[in-house]
Backbone of each chain as ProteinMPNN parsed JSONL, in Angstrom:
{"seq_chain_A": "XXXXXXXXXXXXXXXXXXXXXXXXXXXXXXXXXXXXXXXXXXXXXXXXXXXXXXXXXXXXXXXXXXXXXXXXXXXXXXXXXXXXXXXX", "coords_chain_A": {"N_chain_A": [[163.631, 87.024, 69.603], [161.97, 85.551, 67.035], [159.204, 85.195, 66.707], [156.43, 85.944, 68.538], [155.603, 85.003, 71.069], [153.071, 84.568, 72.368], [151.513, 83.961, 70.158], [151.526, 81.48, 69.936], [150.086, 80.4, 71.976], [147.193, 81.648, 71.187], [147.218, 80.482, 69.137], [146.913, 77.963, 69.917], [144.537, 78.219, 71.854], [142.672, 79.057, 70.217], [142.459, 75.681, 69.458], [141.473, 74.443, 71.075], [139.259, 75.363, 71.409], [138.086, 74.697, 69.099], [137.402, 71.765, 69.629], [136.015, 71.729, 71.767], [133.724, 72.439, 69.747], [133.811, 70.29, 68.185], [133.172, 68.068, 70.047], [130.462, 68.619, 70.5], [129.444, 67.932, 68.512], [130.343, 64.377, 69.014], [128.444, 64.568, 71.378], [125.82, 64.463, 70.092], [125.248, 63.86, 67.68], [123.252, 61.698, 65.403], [124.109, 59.279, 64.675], [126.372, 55.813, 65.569], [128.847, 55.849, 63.524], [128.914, 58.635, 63.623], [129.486, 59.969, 65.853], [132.176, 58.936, 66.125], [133.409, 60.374, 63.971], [133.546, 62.448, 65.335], [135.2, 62.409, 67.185], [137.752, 61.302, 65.98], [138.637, 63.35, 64.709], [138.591, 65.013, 67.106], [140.993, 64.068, 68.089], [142.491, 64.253, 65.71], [142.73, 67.209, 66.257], [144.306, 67.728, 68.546], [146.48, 66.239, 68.244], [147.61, 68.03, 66.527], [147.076, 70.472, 68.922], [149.209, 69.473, 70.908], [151.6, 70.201, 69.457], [152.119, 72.53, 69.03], [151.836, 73.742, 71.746], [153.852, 72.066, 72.635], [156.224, 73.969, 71.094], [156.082, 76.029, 72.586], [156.377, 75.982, 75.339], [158.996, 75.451, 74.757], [159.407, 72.231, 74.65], [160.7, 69.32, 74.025], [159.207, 66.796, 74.594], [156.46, 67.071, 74.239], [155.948, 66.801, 71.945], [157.025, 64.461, 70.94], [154.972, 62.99, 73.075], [152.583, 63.907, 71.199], [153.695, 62.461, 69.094], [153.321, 59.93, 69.436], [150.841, 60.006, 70.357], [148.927, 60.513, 67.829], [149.722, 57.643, 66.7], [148.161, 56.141, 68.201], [146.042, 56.802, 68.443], [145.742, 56.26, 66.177], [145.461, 53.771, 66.175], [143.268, 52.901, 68.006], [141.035, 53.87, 66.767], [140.53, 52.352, 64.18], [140.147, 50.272, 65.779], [137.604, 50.761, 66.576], [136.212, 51.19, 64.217], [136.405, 48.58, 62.717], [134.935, 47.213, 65.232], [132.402, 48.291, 64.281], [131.852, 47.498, 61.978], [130.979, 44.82, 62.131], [133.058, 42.508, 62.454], [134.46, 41.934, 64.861]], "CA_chain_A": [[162.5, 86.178, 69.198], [161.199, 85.548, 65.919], [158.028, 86.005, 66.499], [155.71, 86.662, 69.433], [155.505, 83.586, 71.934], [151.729, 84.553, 72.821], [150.991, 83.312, 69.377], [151.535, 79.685, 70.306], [148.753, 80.321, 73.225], [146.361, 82.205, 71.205], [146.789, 79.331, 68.327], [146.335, 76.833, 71.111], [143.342, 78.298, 72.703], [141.702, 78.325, 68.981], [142.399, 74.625, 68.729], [140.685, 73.873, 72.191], [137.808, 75.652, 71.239], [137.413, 73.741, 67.907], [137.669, 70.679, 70.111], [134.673, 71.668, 72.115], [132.858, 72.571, 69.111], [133.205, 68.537, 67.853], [132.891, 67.319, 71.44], [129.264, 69.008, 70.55], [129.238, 66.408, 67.696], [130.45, 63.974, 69.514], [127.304, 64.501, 72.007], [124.53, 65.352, 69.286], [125.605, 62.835, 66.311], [122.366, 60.622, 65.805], [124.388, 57.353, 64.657], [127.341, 55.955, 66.109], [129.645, 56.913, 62.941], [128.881, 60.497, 63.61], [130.098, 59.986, 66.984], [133.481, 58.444, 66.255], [134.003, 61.061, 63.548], [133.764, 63.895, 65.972], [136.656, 61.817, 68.005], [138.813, 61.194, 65.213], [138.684, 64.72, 64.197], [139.051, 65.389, 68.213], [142.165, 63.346, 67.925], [143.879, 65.576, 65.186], [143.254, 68.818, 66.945], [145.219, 67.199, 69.985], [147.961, 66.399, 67.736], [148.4, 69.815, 66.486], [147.677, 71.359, 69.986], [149.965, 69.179, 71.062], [152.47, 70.631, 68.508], [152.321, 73.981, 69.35], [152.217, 73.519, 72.867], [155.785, 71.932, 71.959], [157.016, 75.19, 70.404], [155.369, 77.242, 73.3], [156.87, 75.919, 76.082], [160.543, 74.559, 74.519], [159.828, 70.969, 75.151], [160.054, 68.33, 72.533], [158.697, 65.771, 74.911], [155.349, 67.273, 74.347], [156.11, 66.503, 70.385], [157.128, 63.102, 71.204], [153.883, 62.872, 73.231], [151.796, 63.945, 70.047], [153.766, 61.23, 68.05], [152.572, 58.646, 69.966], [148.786, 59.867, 70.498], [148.874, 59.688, 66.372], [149.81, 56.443, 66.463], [147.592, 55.212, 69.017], [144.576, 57.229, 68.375], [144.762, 55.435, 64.909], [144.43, 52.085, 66.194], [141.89, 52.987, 68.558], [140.133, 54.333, 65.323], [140.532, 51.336, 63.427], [139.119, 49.267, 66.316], [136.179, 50.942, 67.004], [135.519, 50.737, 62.949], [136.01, 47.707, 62.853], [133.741, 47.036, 65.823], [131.15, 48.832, 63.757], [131.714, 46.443, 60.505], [130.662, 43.912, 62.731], [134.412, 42.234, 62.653], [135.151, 41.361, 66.043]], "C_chain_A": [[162.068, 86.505, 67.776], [159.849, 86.047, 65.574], [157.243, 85.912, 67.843], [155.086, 85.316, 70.417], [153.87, 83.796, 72.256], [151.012, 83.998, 71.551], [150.24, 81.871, 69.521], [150.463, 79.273, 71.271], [147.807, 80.534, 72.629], [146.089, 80.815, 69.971], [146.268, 78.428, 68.942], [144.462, 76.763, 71.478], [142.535, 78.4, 71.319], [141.542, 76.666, 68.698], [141.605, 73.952, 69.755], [139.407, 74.346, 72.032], [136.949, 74.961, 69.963], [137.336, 72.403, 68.662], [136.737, 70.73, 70.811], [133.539, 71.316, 70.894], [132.724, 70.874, 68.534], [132.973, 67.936, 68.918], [131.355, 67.583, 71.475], [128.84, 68.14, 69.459], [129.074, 65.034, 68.619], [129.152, 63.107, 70.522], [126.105, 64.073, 71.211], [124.724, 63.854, 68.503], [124.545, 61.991, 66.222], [123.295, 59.34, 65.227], [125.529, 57.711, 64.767], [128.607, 56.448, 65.041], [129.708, 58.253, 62.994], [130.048, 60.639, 64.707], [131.679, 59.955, 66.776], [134.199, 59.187, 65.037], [134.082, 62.361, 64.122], [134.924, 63.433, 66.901], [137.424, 61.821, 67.615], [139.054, 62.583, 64.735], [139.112, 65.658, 65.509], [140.62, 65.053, 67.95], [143.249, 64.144, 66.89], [143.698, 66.391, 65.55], [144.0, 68.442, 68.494], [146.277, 67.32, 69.541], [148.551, 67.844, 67.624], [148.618, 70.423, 67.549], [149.06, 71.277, 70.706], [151.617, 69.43, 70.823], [153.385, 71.92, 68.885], [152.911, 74.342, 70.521], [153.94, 73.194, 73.221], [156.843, 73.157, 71.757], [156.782, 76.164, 71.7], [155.881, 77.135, 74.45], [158.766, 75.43, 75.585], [160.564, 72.982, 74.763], [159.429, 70.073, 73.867], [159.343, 66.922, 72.924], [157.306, 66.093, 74.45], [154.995, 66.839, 72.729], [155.984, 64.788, 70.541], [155.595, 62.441, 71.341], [152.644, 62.714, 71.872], [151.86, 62.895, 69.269], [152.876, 60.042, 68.289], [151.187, 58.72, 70.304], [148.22, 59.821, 69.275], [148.902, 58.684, 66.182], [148.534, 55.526, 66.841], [146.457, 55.529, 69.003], [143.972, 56.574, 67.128], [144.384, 54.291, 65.331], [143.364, 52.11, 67.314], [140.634, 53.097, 67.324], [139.644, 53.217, 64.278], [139.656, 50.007, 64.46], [138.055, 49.131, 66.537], [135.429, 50.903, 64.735], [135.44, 49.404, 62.769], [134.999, 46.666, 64.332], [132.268, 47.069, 65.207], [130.837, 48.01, 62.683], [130.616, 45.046, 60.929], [132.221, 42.393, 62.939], [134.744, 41.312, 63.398], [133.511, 40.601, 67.386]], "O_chain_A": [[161.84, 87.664, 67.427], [159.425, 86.829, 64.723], [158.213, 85.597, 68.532], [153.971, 84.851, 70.183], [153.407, 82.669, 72.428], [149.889, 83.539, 71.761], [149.119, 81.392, 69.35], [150.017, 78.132, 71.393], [146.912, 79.811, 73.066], [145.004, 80.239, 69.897], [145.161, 78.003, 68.609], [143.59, 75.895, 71.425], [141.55, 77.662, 71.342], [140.7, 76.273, 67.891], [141.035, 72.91, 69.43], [138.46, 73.73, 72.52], [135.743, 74.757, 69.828], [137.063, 71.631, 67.743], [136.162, 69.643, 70.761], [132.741, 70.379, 70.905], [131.626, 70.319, 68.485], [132.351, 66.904, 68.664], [130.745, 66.942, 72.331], [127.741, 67.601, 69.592], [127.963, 64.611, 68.939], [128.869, 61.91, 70.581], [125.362, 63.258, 71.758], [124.221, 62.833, 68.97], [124.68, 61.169, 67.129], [122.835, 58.256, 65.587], [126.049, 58.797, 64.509], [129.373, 57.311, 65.47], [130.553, 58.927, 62.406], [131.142, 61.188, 64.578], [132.38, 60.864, 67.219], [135.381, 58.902, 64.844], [134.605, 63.304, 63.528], [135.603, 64.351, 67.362], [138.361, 62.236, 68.296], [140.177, 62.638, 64.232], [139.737, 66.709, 65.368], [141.362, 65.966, 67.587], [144.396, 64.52, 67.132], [144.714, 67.055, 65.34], [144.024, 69.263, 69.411], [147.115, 68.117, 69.961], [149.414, 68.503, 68.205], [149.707, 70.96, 67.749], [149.818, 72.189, 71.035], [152.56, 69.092, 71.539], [154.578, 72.202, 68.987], [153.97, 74.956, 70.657], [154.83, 73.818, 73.798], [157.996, 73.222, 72.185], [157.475, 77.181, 71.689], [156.002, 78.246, 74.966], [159.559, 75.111, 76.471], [161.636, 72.451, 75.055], [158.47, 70.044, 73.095], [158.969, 66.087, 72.101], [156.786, 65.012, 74.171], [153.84, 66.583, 72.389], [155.002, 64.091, 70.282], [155.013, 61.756, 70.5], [151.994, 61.697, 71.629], [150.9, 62.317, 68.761], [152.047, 59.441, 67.605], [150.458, 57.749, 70.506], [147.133, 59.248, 69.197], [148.063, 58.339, 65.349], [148.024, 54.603, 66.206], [145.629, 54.751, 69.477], [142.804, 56.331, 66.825], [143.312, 53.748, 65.064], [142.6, 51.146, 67.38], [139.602, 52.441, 67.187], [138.565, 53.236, 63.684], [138.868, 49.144, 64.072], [137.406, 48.098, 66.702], [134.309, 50.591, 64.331], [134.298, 48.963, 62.645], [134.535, 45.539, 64.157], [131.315, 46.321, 65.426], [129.66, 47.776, 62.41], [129.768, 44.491, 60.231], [132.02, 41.417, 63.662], [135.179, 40.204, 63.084], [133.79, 40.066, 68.459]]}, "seq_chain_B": "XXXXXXXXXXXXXXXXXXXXXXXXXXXXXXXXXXXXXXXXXXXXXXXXXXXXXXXXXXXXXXXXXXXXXXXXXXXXXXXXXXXXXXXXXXXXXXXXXXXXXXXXXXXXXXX", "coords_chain_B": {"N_chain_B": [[161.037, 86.069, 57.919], [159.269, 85.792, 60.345], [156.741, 86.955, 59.332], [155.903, 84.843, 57.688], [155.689, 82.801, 59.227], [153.043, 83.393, 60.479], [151.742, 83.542, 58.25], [151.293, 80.897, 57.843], [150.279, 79.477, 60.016], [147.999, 81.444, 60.41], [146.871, 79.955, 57.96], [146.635, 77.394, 58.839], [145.03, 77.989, 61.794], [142.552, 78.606, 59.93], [141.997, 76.582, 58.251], [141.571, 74.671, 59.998], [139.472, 75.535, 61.658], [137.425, 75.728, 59.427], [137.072, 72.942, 58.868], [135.902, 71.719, 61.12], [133.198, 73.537, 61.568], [132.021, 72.053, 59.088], [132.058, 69.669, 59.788], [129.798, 70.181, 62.059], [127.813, 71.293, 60.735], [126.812, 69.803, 58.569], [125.177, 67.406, 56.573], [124.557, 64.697, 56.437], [126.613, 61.512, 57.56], [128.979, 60.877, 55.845], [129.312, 63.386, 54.423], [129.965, 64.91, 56.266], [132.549, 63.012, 57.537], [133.798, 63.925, 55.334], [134.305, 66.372, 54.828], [135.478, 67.529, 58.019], [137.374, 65.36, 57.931], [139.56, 65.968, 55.503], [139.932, 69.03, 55.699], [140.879, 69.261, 58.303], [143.268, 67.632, 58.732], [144.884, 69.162, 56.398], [144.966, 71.544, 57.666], [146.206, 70.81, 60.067], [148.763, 69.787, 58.88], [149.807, 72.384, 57.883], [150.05, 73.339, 60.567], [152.24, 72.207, 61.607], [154.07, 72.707, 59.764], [154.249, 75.592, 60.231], [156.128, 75.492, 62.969], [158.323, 73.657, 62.314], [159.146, 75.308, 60.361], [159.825, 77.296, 62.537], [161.412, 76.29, 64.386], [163.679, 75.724, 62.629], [164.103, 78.586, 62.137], [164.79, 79.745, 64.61], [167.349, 78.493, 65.35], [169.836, 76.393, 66.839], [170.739, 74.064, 68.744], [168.823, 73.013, 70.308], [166.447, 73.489, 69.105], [166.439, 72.765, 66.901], [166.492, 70.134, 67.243], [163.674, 70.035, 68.1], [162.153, 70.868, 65.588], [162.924, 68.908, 63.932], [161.844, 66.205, 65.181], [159.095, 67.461, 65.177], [158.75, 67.22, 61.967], [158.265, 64.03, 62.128], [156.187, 63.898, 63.699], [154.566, 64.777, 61.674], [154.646, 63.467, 59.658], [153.449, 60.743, 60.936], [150.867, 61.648, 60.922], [149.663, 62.223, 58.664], [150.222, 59.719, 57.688], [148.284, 58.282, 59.384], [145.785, 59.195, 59.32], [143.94, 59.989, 56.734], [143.635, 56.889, 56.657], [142.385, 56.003, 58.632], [140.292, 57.453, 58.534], [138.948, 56.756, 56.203], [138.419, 53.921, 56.807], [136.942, 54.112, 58.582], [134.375, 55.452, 57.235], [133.94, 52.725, 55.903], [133.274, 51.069, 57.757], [130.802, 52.526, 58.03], [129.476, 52.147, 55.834], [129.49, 49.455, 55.967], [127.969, 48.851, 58.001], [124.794, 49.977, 57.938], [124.431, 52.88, 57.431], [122.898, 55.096, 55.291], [123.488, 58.057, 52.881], [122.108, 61.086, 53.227], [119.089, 61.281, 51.582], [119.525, 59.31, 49.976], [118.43, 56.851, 47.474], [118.773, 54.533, 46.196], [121.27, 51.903, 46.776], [124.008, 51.17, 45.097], [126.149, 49.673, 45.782], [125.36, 47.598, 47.617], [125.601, 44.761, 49.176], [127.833, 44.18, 48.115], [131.256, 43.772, 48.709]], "CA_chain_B": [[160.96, 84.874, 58.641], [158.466, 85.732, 61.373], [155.673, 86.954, 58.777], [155.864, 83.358, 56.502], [155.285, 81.545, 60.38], [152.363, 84.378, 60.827], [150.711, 83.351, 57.641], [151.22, 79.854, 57.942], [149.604, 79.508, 61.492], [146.872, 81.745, 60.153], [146.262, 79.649, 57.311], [145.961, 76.248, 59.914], [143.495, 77.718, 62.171], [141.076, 78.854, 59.345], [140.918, 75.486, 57.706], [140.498, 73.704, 61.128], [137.949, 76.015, 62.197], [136.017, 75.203, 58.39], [136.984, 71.132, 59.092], [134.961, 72.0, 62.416], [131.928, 73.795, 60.854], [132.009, 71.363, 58.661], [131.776, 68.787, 61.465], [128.629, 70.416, 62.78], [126.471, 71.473, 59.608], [126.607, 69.388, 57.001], [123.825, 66.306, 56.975], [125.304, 62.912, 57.247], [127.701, 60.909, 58.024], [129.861, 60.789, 55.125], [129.783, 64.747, 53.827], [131.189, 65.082, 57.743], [133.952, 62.722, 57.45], [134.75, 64.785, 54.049], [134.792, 67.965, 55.604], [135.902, 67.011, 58.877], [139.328, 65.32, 57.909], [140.33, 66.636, 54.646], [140.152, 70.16, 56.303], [141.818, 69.321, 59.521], [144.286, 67.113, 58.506], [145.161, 70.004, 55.492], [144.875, 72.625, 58.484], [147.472, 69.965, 60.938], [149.647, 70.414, 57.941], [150.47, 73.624, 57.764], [150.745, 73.855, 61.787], [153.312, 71.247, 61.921], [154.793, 73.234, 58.985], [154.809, 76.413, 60.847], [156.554, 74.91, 63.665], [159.513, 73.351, 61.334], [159.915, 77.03, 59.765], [160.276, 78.29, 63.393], [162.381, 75.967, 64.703], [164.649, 76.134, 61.766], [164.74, 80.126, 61.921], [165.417, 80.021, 65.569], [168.707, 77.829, 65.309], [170.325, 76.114, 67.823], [170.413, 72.075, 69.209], [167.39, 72.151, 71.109], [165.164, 74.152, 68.323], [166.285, 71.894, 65.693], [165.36, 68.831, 67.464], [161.993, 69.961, 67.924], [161.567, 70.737, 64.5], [162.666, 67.26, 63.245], [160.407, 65.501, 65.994], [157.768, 67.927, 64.236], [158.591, 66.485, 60.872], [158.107, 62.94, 62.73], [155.079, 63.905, 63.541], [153.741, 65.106, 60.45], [154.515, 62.293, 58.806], [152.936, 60.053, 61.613], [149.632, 62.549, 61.07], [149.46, 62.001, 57.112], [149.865, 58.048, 57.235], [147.427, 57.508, 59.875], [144.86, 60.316, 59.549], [143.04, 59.655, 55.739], [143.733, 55.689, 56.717], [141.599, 56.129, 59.675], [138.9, 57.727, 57.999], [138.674, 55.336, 54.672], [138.092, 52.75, 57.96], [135.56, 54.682, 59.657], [133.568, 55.218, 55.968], [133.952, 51.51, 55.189], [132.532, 50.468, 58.78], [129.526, 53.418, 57.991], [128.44, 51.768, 55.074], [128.355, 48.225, 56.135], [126.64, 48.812, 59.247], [123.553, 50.488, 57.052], [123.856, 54.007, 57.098], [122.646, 55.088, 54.617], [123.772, 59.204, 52.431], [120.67, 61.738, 53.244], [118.324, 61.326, 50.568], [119.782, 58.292, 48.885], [117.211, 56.055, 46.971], [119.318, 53.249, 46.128], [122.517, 51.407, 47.449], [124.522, 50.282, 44.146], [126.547, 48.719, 46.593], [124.623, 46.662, 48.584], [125.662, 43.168, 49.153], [129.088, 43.601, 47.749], [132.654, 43.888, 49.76]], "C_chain_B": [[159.377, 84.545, 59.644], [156.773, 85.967, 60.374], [155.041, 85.694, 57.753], [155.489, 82.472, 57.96], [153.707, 82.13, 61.005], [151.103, 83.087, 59.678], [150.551, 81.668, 57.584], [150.295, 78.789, 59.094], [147.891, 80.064, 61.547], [146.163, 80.731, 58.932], [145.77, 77.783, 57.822], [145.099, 76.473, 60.762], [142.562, 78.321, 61.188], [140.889, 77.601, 58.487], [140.488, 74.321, 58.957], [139.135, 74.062, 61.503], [136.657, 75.753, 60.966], [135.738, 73.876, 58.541], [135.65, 71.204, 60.293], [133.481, 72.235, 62.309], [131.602, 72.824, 59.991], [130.805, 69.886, 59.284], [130.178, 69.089, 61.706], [127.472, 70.675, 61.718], [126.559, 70.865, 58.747], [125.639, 68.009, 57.927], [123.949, 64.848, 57.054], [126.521, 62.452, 57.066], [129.336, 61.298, 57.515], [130.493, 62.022, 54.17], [130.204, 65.148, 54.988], [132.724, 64.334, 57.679], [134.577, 63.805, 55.929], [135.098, 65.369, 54.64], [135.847, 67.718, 56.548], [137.609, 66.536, 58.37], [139.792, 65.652, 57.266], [140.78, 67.974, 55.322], [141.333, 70.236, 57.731], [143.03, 68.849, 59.109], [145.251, 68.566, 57.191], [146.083, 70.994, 56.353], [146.29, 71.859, 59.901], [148.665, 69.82, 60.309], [150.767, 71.101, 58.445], [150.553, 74.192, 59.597], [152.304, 73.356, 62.023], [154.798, 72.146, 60.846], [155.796, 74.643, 59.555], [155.3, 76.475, 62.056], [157.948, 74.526, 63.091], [159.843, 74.865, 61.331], [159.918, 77.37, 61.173], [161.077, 77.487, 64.199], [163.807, 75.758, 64.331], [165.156, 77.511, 62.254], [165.503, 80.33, 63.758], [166.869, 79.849, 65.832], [168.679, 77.287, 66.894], [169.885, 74.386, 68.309], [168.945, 72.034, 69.024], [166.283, 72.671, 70.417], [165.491, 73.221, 67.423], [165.642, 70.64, 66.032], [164.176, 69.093, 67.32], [161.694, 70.533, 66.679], [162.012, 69.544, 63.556], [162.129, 66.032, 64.259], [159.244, 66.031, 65.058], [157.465, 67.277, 62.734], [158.337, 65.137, 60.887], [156.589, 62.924, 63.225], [154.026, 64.124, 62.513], [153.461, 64.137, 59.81], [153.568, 61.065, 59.024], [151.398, 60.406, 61.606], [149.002, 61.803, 59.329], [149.402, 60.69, 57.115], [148.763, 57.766, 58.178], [145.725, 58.013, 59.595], [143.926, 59.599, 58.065], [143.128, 57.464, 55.892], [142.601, 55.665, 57.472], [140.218, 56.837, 59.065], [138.356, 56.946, 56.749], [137.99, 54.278, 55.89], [136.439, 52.947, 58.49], [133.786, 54.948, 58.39], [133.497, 53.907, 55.524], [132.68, 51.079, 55.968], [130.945, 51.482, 58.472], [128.782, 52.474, 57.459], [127.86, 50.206, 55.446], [127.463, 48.248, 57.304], [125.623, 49.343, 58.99], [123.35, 51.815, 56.714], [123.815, 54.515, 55.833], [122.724, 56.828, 53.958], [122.246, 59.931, 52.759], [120.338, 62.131, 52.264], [118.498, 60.546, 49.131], [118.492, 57.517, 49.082], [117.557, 54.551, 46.782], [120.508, 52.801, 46.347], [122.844, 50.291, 46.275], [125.994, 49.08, 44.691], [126.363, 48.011, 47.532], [124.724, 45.563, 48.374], [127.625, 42.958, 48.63], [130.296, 43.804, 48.922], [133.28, 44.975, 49.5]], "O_chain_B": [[158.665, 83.541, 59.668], [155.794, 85.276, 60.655], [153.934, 85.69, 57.213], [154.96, 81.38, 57.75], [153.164, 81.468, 61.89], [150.219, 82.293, 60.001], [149.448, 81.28, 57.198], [149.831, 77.662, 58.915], [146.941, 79.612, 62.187], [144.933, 80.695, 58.925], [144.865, 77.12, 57.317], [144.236, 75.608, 60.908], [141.514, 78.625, 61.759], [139.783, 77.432, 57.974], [139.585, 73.485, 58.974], [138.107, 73.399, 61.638], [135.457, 75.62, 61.206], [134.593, 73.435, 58.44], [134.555, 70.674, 60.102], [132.633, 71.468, 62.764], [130.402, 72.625, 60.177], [129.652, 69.457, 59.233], [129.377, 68.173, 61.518], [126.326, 70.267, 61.905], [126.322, 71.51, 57.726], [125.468, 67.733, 59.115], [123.352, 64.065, 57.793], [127.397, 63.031, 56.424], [130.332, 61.706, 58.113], [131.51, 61.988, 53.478], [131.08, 65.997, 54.82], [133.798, 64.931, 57.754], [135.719, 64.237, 55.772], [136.19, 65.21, 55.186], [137.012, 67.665, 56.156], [138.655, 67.18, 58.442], [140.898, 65.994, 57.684], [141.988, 68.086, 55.532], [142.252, 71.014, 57.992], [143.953, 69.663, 59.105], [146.449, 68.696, 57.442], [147.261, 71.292, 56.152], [147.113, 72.585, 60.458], [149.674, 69.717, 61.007], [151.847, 70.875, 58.992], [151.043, 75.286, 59.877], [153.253, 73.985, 62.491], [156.004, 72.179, 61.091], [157.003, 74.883, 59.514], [155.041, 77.558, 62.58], [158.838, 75.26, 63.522], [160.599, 75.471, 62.091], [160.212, 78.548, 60.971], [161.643, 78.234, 64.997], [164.79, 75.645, 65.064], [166.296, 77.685, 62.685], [166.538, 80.953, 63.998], [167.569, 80.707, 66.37], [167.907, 77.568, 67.811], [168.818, 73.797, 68.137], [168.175, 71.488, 68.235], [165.164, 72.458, 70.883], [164.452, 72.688, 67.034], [164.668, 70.121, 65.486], [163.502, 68.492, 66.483], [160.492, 70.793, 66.723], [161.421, 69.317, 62.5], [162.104, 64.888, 63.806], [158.57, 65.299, 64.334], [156.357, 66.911, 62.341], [158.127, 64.687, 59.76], [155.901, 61.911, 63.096], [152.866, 63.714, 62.543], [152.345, 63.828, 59.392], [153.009, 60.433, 58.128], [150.63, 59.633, 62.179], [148.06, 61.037, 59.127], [148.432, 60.264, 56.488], [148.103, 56.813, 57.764], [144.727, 57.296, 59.67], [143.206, 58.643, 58.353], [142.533, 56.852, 55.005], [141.633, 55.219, 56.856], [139.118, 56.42, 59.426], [137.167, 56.657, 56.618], [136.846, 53.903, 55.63], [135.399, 52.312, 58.666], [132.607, 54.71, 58.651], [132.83, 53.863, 54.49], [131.568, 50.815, 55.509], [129.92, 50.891, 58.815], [127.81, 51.937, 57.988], [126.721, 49.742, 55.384], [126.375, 47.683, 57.417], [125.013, 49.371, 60.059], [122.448, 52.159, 55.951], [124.848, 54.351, 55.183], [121.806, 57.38, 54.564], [121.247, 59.256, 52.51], [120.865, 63.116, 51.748], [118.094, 60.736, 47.984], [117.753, 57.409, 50.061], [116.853, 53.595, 47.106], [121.213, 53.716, 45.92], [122.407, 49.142, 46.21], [126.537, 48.118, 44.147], [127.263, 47.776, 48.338], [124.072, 45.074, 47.452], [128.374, 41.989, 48.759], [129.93, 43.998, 50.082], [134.301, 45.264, 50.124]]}, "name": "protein", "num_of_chains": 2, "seq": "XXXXXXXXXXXXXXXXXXXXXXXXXXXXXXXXXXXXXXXXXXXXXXXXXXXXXXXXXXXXXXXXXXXXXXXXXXXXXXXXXXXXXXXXXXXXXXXXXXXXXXXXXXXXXXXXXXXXXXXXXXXXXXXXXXXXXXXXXXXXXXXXXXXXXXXXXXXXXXXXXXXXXXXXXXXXXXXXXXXXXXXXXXXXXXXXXXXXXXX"}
């Protein structure tokens, strides 16, 4: 081993705890942009966990996975802004 | 090999964890989205990075795939990530919010 497979857990379990800490945004935020930037900011610490998680177990489906919650977390992102524009 | 995937790993969770703080103390809307995604996205980087460098150093089929999926993701992180927040700052301003302790809105009324 290269380097120390408990890494990939201990990086992990830092990225779930930053993921509370905006889920406390999330809650708190007085207007709804606050809100939907503690989601979108949820949304890339998924990816990355997602990442790691990848490396931590050997599976690249879990990569794959990530690709596609990037993709799809943007156009969620984009819909709920444009919701907010008044748009739709 | 193993100390360049060390510091690389260390240097993604300390700018998520500032994107984060960030997140929680600063005073409206739009000095949060700063913080908030420049930092993370910076900090999603250099994980994705140190991931590549360790699937490279490992060798072998099934480590290389997952470090060019990883580069598939990175890429997929960087085009959507500052897109998605330009969106989310556009929709701020027209829906009224307004910077804490702004006086006047030199863009008010325009597109």
């Amino acid at each position: 081993m290269i380097i120390d497979p408990i890494t990939f857990f201990v990086v992990g379990a830092c990225f779930v705890l930053f993921m509370v800490f905006s889920l406390i945004r999330v809650g708190l935020g007085p207007t709804t942009p606050d809100r939907v930037v503690g989601l979108d900011t949820m949304n890339t610490l998924v990816v990355a966990t997602m990442i790691v998680l990848g490396a931590a177990f050997d599976e690249v489906v879990f990569i794959d996975v990530a690709i596609i919650y990037a993709l799809l977390s943007f156009v969620g992102t984009l819909y709920v802004a444009r919701y907010l524009e008044g748009g739709l | 090999m193993g100390g360049l995937i060390y510091v690389l790993f260390g240097i993604s969770v300390v700018f998520n964890g500032l994107g984060v703080i960030a997140l929680i103390r600063f005073p409206d809307v739009y000095t949060r989205l700063h913080g908030a995604t420049k930092c993370t996205t910076f900090g999603s980087i250099f994980t994705a990075l140190g991931i590549i460098a360790y699937g490279f150093a490992r060798g072998g089929a099934a480590h290389e795939t997952l470090a060019i999926h990883t580069i598939v993701a990175l890429v997929a992180l960087l085009v959507t990530n500052p897109t998605g927040s330009h969106a989310i700052a556009r929709a701020a301003h027209r829906s009224g919010v307004k910077p804490k302790g702004a006086v006047v809105d030199r863009l008010e009324g325009r597109s």
